[in-house]
PyMOL Python script that loads the backbone (N, CA, C, O; Angstrom):
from pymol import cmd

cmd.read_pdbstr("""\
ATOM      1  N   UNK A   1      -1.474 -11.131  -9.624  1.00  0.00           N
ATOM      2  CA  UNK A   1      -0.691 -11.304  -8.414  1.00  0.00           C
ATOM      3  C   UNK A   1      -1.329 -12.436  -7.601  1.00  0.00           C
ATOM      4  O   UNK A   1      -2.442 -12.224  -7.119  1.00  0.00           O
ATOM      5  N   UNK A   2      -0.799 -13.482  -7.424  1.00  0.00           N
ATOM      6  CA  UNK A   2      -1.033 -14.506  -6.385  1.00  0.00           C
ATOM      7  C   UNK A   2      -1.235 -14.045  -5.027  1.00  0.00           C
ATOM      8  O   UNK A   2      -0.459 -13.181  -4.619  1.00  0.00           O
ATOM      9  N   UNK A   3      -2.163 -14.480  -4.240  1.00  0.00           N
ATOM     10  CA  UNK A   3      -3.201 -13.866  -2.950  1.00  0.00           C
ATOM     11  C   UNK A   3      -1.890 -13.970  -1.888  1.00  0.00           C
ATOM     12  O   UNK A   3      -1.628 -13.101  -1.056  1.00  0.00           O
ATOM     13  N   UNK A   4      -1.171 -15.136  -2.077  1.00  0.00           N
ATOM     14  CA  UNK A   4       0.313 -14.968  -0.789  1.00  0.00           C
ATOM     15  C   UNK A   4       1.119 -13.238  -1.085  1.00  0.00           C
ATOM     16  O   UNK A   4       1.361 -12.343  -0.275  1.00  0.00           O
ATOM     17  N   UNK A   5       1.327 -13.308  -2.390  1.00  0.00           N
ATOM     18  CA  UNK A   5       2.143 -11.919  -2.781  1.00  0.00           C
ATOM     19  C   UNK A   5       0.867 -10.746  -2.829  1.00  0.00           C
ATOM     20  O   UNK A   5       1.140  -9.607  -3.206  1.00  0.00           O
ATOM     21  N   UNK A   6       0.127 -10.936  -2.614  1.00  0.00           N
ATOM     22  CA  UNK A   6      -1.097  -9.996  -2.431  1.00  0.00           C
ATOM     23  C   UNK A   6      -1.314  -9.546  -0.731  1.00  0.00           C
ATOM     24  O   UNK A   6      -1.454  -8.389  -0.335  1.00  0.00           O
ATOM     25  N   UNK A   7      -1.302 -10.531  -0.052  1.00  0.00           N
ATOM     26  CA  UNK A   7      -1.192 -10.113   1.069  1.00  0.00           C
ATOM     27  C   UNK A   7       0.026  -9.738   1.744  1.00  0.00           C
ATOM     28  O   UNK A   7       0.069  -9.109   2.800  1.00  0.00           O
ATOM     29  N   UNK A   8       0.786 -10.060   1.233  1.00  0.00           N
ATOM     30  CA  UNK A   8       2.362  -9.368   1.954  1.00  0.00           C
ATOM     31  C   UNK A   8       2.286  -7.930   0.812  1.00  0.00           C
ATOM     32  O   UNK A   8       2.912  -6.990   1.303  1.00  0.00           O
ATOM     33  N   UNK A   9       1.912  -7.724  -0.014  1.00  0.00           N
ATOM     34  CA  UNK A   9       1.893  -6.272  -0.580  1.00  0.00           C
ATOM     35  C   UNK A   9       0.943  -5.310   0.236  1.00  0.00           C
ATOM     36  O   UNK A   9       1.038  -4.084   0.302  1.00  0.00           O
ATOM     37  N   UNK A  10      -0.019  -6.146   0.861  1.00  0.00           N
ATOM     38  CA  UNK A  10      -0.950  -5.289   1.265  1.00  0.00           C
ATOM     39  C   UNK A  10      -0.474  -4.938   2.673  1.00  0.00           C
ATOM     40  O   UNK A  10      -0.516  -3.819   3.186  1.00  0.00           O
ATOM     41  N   UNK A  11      -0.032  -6.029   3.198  1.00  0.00           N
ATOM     42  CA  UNK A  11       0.520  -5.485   4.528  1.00  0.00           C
ATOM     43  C   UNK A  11       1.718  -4.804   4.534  1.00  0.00           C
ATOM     44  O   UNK A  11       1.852  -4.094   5.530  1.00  0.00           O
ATOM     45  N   UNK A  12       2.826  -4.782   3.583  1.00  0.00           N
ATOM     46  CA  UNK A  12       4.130  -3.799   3.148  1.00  0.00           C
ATOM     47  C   UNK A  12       3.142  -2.654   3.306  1.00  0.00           C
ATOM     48  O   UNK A  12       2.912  -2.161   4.409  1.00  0.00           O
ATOM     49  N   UNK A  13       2.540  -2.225   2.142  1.00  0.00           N
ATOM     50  CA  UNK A  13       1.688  -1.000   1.992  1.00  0.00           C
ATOM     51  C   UNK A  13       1.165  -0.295   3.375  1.00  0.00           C
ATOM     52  O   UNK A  13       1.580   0.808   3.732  1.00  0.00           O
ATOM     53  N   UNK A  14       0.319  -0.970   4.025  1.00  0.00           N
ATOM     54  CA  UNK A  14      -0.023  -0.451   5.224  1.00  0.00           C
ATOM     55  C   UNK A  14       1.132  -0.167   6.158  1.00  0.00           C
ATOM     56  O   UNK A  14       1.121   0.490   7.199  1.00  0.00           O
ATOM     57  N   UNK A  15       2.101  -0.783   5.586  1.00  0.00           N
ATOM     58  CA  UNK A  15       2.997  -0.346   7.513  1.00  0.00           C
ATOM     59  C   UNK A  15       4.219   1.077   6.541  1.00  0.00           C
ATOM     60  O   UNK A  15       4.953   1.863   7.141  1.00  0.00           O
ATOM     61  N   UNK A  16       4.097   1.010   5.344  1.00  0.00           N
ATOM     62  CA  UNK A  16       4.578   2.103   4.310  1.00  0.00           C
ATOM     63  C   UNK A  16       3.603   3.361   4.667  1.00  0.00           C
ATOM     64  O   UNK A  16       4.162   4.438   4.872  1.00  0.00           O
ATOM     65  N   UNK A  17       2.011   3.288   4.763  1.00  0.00           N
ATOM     66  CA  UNK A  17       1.647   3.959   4.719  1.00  0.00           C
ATOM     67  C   UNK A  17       1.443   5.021   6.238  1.00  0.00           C
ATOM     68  O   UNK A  17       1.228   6.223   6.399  1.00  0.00           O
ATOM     69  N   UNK A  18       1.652   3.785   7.218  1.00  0.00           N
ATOM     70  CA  UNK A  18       1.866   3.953   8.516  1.00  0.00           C
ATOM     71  C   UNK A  18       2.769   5.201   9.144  1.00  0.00           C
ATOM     72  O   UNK A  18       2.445   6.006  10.017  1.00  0.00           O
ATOM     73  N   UNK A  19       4.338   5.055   8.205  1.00  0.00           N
ATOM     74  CA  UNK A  19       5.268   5.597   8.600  1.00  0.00           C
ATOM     75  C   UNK A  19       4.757   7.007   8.087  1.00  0.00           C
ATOM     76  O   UNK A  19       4.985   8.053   8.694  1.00  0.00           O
ATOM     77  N   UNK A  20       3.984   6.914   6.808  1.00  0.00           N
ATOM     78  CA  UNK A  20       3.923   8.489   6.180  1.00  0.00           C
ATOM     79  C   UNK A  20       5.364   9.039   5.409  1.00  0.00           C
ATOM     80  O   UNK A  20       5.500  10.244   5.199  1.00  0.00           O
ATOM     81  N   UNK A  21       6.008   8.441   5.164  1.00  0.00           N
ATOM     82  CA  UNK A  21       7.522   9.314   4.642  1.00  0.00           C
ATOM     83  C   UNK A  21       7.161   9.022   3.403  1.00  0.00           C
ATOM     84  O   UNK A  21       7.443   9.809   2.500  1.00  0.00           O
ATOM     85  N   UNK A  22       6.518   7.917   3.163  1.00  0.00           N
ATOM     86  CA  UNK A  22       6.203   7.669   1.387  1.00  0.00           C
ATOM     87  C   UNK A  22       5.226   8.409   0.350  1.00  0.00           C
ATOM     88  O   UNK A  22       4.111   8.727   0.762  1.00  0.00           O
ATOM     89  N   UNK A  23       5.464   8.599  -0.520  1.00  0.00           N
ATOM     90  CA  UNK A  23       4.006   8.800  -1.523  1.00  0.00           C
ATOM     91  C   UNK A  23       3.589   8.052  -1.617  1.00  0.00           C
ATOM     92  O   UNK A  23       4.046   7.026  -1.114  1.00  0.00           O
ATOM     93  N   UNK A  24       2.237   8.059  -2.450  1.00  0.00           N
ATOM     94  CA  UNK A  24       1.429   6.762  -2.977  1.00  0.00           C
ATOM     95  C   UNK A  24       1.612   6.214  -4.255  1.00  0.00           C
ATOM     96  O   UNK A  24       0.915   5.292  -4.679  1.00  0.00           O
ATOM     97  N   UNK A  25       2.879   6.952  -5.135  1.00  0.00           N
ATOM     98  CA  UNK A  25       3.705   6.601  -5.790  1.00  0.00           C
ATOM     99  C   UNK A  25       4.660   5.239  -5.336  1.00  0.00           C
ATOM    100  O   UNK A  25       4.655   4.035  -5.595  1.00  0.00           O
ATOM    101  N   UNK A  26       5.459   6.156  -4.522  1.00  0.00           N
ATOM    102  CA  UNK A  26       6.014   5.500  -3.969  1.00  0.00           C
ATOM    103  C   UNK A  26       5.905   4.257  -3.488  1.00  0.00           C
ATOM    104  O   UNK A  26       6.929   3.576  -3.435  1.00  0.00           O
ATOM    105  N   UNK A  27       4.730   3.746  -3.071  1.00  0.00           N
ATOM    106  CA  UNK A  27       4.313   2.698  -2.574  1.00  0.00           C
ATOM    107  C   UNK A  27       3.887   1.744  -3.607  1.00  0.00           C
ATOM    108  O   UNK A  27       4.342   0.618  -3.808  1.00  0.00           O
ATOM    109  N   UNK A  28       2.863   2.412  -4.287  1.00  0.00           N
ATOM    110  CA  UNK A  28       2.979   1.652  -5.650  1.00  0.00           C
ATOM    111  C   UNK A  28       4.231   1.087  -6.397  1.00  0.00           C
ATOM    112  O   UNK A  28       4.193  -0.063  -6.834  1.00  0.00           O
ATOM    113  N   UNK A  29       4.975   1.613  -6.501  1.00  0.00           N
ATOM    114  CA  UNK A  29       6.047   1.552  -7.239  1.00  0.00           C
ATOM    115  C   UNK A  29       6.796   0.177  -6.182  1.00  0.00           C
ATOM    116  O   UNK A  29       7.353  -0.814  -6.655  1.00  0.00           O
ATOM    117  N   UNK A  30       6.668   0.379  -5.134  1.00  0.00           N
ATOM    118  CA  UNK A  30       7.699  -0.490  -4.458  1.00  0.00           C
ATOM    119  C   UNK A  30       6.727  -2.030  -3.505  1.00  0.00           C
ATOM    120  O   UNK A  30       7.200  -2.864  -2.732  1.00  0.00           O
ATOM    121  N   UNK A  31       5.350  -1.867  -3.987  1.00  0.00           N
ATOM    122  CA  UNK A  31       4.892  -3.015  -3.419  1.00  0.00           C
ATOM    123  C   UNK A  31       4.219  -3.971  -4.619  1.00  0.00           C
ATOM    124  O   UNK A  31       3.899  -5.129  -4.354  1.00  0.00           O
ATOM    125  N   UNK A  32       4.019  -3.383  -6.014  1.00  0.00           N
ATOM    126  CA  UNK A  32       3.170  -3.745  -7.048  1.00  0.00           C
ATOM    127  C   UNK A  32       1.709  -3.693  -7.030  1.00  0.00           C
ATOM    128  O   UNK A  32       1.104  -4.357  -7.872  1.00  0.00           O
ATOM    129  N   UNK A  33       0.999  -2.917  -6.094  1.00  0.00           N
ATOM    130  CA  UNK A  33      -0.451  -2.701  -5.731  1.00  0.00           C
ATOM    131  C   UNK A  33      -0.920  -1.860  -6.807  1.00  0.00           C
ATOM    132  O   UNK A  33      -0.084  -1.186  -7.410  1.00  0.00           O
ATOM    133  N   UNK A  34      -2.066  -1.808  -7.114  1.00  0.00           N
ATOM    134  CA  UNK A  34      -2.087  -0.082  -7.774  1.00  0.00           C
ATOM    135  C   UNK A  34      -2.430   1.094  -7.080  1.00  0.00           C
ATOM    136  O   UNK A  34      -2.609   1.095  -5.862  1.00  0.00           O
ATOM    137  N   UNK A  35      -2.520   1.981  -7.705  1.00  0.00           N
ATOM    138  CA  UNK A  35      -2.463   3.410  -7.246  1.00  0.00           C
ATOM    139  C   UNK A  35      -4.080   3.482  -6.207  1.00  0.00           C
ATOM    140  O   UNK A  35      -4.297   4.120  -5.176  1.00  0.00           O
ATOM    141  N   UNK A  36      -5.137   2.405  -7.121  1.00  0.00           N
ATOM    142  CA  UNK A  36      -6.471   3.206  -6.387  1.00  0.00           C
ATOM    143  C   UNK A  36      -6.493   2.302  -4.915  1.00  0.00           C
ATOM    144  O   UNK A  36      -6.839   2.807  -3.848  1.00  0.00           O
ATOM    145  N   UNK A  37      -6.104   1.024  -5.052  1.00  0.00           N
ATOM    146  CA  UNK A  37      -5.580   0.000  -3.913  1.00  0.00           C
ATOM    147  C   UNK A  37      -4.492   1.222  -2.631  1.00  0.00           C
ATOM    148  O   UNK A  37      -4.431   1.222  -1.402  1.00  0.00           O
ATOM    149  N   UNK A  38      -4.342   1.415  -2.862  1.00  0.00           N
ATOM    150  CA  UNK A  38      -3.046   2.076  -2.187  1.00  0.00           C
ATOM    151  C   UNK A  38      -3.480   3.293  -1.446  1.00  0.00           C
ATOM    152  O   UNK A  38      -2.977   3.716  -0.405  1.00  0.00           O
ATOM    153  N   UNK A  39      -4.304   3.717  -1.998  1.00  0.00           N
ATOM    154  CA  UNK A  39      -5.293   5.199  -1.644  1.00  0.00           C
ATOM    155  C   UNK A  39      -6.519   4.815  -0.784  1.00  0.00           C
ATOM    156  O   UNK A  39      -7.028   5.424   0.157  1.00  0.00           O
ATOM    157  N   UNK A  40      -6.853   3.655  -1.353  1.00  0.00           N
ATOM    158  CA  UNK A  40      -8.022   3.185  -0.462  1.00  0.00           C
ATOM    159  C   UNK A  40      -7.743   2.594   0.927  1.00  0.00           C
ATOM    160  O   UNK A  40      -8.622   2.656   1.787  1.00  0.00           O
ATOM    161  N   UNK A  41      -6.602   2.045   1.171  1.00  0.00           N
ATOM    162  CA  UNK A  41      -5.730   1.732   2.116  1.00  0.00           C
ATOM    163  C   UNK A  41      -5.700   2.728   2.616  1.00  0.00           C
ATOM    164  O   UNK A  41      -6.648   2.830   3.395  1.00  0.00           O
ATOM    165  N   UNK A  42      -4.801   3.975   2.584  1.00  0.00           N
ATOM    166  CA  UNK A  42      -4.701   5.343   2.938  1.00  0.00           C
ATOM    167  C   UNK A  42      -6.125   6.054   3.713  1.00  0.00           C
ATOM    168  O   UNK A  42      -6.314   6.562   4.818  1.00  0.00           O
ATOM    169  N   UNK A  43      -6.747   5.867   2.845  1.00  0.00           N
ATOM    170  CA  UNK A  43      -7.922   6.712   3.344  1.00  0.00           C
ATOM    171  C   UNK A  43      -8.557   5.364   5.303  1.00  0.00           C
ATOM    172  O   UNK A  43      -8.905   5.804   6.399  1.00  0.00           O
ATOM    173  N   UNK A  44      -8.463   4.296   4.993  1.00  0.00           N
ATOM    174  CA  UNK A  44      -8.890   3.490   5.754  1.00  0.00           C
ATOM    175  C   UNK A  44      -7.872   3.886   7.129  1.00  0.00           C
ATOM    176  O   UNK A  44      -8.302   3.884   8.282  1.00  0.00           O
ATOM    177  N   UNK A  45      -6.555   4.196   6.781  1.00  0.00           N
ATOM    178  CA  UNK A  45      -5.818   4.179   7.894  1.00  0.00           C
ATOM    179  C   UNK A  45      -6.367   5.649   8.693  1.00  0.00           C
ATOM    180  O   UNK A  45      -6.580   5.821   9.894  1.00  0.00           O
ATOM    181  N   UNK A  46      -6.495   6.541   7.634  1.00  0.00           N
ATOM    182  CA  UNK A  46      -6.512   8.410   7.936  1.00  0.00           C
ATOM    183  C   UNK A  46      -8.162   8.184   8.820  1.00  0.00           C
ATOM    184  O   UNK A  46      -8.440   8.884   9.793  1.00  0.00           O
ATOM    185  N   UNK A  47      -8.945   7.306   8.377  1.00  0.00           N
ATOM    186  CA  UNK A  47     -10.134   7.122   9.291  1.00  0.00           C
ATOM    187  C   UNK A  47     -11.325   8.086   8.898  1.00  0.00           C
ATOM    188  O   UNK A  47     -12.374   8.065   9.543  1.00  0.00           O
TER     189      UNK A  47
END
""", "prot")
cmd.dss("prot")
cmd.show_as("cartoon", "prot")
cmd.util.cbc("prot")
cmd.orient("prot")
């Protein structure tokens, strides 16, 4: 993944993870991140 489409996945992800309505499926599935990316995000937001 090219770092432009890397950072708009990462910031999709965070404001996905923000809302909470998603899984981490879900997010995966709909930003191209992987699963442990996506969780580690998660855990950073939950604090």
């Amino acid at each position: 993944m090219k770092a432009e489409a890397k950072e708009r996945a990462t910031k999709n992800a965070l404001r996905m993870i923000k809302r909470g309505n998603l899984t981490i499926e879900e997010i995966v599935e709909y930003t191209g991140l992987t699963e442990e990316e996506v969780r580690e995000y998660a855990e950073l937001i939950a604090g």
